[in-house]
C-alpha positions as CSV (number, residue, x, y, z in Angstrom):
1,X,0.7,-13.9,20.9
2,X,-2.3,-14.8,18.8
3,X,-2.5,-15.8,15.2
4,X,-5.3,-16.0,12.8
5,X,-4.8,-17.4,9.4
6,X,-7.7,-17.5,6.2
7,X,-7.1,-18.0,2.6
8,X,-8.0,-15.4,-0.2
9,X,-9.0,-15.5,-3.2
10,X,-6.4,-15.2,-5.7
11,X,-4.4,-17.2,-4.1
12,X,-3.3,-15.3,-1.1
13,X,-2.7,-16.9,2.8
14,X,-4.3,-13.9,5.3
15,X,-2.6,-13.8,8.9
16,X,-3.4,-11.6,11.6
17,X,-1.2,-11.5,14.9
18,X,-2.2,-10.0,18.1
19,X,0.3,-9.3,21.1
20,X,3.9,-8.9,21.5
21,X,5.8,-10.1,18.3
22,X,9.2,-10.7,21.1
23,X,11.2,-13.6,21.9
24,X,7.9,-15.2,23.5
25,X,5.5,-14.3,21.2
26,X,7.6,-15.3,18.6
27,X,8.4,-19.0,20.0
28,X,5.1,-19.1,20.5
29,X,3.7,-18.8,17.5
30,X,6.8,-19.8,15.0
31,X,5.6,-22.9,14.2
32,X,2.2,-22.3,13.1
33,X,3.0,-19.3,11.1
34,X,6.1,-21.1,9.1
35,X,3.4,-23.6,8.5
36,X,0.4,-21.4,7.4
37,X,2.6,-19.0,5.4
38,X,5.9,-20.7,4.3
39,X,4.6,-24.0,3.6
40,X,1.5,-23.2,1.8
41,X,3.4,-22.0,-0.9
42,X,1.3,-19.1,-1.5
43,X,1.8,-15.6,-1.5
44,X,0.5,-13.8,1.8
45,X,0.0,-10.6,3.7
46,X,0.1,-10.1,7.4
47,X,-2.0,-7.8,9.6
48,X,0.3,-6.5,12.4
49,X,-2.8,-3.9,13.4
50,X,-2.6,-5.4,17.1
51,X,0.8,-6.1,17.5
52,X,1.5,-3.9,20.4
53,X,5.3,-4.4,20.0
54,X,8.0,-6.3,18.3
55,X,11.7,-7.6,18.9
56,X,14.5,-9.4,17.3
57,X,13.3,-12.5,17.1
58,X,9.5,-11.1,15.7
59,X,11.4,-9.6,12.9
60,X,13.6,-12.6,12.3
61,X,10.9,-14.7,12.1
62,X,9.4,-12.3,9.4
63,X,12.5,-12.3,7.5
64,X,12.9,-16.0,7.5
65,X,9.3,-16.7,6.4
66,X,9.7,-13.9,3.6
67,X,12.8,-15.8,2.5
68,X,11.4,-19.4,2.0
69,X,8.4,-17.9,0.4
70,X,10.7,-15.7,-2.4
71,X,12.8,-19.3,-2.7
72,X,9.0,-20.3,-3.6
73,X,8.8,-17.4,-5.5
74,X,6.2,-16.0,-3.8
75,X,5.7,-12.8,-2.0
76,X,5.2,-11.7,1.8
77,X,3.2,-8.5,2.5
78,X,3.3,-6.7,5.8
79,X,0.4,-4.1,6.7
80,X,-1.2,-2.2,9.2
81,X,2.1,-1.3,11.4
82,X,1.6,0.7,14.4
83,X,3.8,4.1,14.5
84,X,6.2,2.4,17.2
85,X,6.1,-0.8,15.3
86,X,6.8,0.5,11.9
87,X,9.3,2.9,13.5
88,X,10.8,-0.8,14.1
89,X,11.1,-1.9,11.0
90,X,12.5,1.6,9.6
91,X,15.4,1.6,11.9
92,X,15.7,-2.1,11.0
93,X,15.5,-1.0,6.9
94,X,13.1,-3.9,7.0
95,X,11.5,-2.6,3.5
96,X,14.9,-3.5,1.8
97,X,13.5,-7.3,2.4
98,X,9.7,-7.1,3.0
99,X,7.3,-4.6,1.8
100,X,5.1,-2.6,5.0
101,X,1.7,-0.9,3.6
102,X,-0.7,0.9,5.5
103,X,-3.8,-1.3,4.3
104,X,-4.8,-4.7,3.6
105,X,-6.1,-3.2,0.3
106,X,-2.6,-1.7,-0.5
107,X,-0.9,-5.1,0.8
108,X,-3.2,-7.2,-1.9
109,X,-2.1,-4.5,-4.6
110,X,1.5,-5.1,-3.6
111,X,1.4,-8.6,-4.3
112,X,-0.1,-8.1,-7.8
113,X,2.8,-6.1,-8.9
């Protein structure tokens, strides 16, 4: 699992993960993304374009990250799903928690509301 993170104007964190968000990937990559997104204290989207697959633990550490950031009061944006991925997070009712928008365009728009 790989992780990219940049900062946006506005101000908005950026991360991009590519690989398998499972119980690997997620270990992996947990603490650096709590970090860059959680701690920051700012809101954030994440690009899940090359996330070929995710798991349990990939959507818990989505859910726990979009938790301390609305305890912040801040936002977390998902965007750019794959079909089987998003499929994911519909039989999961992952909206009811965290928003998932096609587009980084339509994530950053999501965040203004």
């Amino acid at each position: 699992m790989e992780l990219t993170v940049s900062e946006l104007a506005g101000p908005v964190t950026a991360v991009s993960l590519a690989g398998r968000l499972d119980a690997p990937g997620a270990d992996a990559i947990a603490v650096r993304f709590t970090a860059a997104v959680a701690s920051a204290g700012r809101d954030a989207i994440v690009d899940l374009s090359q996330v070929s697959f995710i798991a349990s633990m990939g959507i818990r550490l989505l859910i726990s990250t979009a938790r301390a950031l609305g305890l912040k009061g801040r936002k977390l944006v998902l965007h750019g799903a794959n079909p089987m991925v998003q499929g994911v997070f519909d039989d999961a009712a992952l909206d009811q928690i965290i928003p998932s928008v096609r587009t980084a365009d339509e994530a950053l728009a999501r965040l203004a509301c």
